[in-house]
Each structure stands twice: as C-alpha cells, then as structure tokens.
Backbone as CSV, one residue per row, in Angstrom:
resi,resn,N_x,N_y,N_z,CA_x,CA_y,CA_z,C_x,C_y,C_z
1,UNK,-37.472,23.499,28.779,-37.690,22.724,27.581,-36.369,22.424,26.878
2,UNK,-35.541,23.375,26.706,-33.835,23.121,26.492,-33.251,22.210,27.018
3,UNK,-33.380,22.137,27.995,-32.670,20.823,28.645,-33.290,19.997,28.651
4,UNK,-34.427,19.173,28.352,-35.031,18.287,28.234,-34.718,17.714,26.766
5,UNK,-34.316,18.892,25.981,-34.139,18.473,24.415,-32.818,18.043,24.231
6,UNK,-32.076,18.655,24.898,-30.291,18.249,24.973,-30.303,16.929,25.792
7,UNK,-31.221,16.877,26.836,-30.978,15.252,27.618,-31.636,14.069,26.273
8,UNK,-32.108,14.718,25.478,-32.766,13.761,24.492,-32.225,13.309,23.432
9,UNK,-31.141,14.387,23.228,-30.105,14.366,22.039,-29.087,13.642,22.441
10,UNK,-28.446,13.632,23.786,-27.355,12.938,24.451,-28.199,11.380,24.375
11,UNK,-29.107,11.241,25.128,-29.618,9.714,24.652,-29.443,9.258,23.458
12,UNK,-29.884,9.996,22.172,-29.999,9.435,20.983,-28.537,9.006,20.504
13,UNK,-27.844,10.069,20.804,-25.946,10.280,20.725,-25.587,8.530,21.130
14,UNK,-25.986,8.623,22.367,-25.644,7.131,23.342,-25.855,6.071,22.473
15,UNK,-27.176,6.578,22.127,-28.253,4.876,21.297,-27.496,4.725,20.311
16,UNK,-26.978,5.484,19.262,-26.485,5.339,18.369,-24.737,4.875,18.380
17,UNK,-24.108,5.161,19.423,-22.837,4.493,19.379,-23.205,3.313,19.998
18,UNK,-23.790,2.777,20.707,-23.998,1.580,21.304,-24.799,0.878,20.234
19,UNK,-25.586,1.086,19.457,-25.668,0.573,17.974,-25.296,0.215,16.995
20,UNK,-23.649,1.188,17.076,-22.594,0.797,16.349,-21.601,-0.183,16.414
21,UNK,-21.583,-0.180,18.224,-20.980,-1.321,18.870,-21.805,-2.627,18.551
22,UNK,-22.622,-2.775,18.580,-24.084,-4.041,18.536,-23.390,-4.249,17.177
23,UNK,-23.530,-3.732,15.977,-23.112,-4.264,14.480,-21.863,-4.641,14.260
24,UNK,-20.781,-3.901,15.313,-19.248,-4.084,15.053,-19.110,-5.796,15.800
25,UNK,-19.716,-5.890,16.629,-19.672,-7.183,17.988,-20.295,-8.325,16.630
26,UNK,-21.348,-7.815,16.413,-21.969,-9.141,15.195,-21.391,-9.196,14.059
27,UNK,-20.140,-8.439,13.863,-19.861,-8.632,12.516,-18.442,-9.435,12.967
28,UNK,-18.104,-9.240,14.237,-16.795,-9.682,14.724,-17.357,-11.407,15.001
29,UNK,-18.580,-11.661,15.437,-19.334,-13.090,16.102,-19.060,-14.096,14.499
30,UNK,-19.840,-13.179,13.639,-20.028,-13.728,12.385,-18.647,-14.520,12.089
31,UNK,-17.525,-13.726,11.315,-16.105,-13.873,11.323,-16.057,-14.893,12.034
32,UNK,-15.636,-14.782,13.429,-15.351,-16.051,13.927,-16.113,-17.265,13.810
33,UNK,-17.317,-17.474,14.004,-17.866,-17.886,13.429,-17.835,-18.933,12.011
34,UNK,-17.033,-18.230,10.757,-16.719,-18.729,9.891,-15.953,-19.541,10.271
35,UNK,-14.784,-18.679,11.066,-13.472,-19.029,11.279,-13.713,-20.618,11.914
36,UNK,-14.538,-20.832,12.710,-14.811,-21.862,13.098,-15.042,-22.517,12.367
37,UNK,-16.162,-22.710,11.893,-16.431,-23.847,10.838,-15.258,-23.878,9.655
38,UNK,-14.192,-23.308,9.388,-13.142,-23.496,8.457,-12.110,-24.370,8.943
39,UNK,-11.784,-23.827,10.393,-10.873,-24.838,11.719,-11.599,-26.602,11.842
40,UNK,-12.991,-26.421,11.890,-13.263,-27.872,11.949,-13.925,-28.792,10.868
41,UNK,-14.121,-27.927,9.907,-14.117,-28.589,8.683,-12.434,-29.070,8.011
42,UNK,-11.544,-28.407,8.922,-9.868,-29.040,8.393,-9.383,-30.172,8.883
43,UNK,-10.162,-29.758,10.399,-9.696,-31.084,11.104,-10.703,-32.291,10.690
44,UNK,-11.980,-32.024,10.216,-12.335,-33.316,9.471,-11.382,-33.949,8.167
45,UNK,-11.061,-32.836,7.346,-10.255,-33.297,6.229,-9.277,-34.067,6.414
46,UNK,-8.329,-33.623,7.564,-7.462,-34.018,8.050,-7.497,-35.728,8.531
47,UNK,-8.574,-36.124,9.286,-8.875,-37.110,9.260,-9.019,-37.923,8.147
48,UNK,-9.821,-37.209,7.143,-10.082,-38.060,5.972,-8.914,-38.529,5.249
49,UNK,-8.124,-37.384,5.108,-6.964,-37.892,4.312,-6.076,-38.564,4.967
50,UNK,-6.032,-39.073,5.621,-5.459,-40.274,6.828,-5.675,-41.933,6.110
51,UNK,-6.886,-41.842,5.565,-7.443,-42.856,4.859,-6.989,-43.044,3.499
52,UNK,-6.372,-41.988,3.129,-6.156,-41.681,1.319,-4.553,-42.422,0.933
53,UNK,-5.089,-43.197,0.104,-3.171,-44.075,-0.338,-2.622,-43.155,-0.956
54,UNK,-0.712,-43.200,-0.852,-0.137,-42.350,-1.531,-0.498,-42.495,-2.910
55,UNK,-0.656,-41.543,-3.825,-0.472,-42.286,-5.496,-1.668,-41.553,-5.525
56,UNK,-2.794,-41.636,-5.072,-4.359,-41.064,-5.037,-4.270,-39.666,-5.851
57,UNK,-5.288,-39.449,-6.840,-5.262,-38.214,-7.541,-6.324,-37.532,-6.119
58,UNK,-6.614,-36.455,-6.039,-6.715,-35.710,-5.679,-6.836,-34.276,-5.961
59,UNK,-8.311,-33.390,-5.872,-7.895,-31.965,-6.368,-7.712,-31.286,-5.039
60,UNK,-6.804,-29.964,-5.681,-6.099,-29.337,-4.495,-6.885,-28.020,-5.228
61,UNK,-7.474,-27.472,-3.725,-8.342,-26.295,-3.814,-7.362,-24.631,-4.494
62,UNK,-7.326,-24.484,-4.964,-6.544,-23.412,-5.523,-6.629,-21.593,-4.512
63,UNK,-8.510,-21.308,-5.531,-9.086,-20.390,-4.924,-10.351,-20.847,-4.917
64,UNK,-11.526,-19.832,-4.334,-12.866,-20.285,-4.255,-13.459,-20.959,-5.514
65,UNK,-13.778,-22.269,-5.804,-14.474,-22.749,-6.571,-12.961,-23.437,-7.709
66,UNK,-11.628,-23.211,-7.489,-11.414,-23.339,-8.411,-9.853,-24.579,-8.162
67,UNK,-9.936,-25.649,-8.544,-9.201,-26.845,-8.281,-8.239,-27.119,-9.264
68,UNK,-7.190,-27.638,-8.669,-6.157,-28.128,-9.542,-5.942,-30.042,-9.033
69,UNK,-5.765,-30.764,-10.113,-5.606,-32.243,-10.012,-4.010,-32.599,-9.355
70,UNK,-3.952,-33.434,-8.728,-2.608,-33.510,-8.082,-2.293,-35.352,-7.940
71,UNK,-1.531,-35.422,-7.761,-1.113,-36.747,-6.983,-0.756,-36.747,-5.371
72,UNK,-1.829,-37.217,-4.461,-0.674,-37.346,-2.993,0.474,-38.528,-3.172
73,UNK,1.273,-37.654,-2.635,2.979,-37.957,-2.792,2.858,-38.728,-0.856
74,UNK,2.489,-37.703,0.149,2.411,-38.269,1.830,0.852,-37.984,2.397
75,UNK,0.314,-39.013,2.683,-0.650,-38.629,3.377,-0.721,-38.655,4.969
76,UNK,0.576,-38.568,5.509,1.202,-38.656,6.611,1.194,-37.245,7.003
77,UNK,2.020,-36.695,6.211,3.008,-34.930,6.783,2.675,-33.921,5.786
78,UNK,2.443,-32.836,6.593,1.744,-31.659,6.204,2.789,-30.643,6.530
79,UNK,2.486,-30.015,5.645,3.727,-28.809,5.495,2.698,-27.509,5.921
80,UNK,3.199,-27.255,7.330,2.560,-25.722,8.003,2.695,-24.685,8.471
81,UNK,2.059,-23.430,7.932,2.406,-22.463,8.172,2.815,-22.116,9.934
82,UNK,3.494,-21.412,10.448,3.783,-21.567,11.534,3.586,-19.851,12.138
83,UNK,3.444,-19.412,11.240,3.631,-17.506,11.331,5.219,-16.896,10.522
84,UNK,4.634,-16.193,10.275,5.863,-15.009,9.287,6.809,-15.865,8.759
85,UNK,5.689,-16.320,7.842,6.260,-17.017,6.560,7.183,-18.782,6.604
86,UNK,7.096,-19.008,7.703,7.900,-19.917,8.708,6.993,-21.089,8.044
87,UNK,7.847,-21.945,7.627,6.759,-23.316,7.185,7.651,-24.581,8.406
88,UNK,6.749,-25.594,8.916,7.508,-26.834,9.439,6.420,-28.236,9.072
89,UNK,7.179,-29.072,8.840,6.513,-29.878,8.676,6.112,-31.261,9.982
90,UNK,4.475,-31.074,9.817,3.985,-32.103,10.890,3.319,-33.244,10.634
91,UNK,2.972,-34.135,11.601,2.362,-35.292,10.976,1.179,-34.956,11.216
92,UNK,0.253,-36.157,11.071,-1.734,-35.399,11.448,-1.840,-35.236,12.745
93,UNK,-1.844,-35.847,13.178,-1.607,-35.223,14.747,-1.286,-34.304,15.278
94,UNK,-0.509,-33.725,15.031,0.514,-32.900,15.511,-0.251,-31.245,14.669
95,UNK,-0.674,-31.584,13.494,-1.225,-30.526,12.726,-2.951,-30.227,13.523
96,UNK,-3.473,-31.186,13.599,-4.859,-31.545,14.548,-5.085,-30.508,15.658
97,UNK,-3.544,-31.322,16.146,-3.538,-30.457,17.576,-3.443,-28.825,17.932
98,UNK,-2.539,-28.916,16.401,-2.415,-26.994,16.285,-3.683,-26.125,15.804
99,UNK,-4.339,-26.853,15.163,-6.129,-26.639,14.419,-6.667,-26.465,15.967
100,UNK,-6.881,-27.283,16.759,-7.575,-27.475,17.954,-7.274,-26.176,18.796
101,UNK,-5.829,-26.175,19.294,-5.550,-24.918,19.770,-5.987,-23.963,19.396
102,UNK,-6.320,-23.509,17.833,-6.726,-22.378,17.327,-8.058,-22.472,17.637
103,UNK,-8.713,-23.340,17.563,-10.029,-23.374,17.858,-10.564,-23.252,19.569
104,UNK,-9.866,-23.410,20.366,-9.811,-22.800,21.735,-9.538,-21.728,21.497
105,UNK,-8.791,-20.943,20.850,-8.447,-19.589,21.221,-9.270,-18.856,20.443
106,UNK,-10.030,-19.677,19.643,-11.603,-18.530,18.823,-12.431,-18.702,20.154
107,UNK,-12.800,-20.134,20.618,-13.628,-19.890,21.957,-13.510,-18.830,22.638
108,UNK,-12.571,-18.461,23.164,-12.082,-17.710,24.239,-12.553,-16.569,24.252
C-alpha cells in the first residue's frame, strides 16, 4: 500500500510541475501575442503617416492614455532605437522592414 501511495504522490509532484509549465508557456503565448499586435499595429501607423503633410498637428502618445500635441516636422524619417541606447535614423521602409523582422522572430 506504501508504494502505491508514493507512486501517487510522484504523479501528483509530476502533474503539478507540468502545470506550472502549461501557465508559464500561456503566459509567455499571451506576451507575444501582444507583442504582435503592437509590431503590426506600427507597421500600420507607419503606413498611415506616409500620407500625413509636414506641418500636420498630431498627438504624440506619451504614456497609456496620455497625449501630447505636436507638429510633424518629417513624415519621411524616423528616428530608431537600434539597441543600447543607439538611435539611427530611417526612412519608412527601412523602419517597416526592421518591424517585420521583429515580427518573424516573434513567429519563430
């Protein structure tokens, strides 16, 4: 009967880290997930503002919910982060293409 109770406890042991894995995997799906729809909701923007004349007021997203009024000065070139703090500036295209890449490498 002992060993039937210890083979029962080692199962439950099992069920429960592989349970933990199941919530860690969906919380990692989720995330990306976002991450996605943030990558191609930019590259829509990106498009849009392709259309936008220089001079155009415009609000520039600050933090969640909260906007500041601006003037576009280029609706050409985008100033981008590149990693560790590194800014270069690209045209839409070129910014598109780096969005896209990122968005293959969430696929992946």
């Amino acid at each position: 009967m002992e060993e039937k109770e210890e083979k029962i406890q080692k199962l439950y042991l099992e069920f429960q880290e592989l349970d933990q894995k199941i919530k860690q995997l969906e919380q990692q799906n989720s995330q990306l997930s976002t991450q996605l729809t943030d990558l191609t909701a930019t590259v829509q923007n990106l498009d849009d503002i392709k259309s936008i004349k220089n001079g155009t007021e415009i609000l520039v997203p600050i933090s969640g919910g909260i906007y500041a009024k601006a003037e576009l000065k280029d609706s050409k070139k985008f100033i981008v982060n590149v990693g560790s703090n590194i800014t270069t500036v690209k045209d839409v295209d070129s910014t598109k293409n780096l969005i896209e890449t990122q968005v293959r490498s969430t696929d992946s």
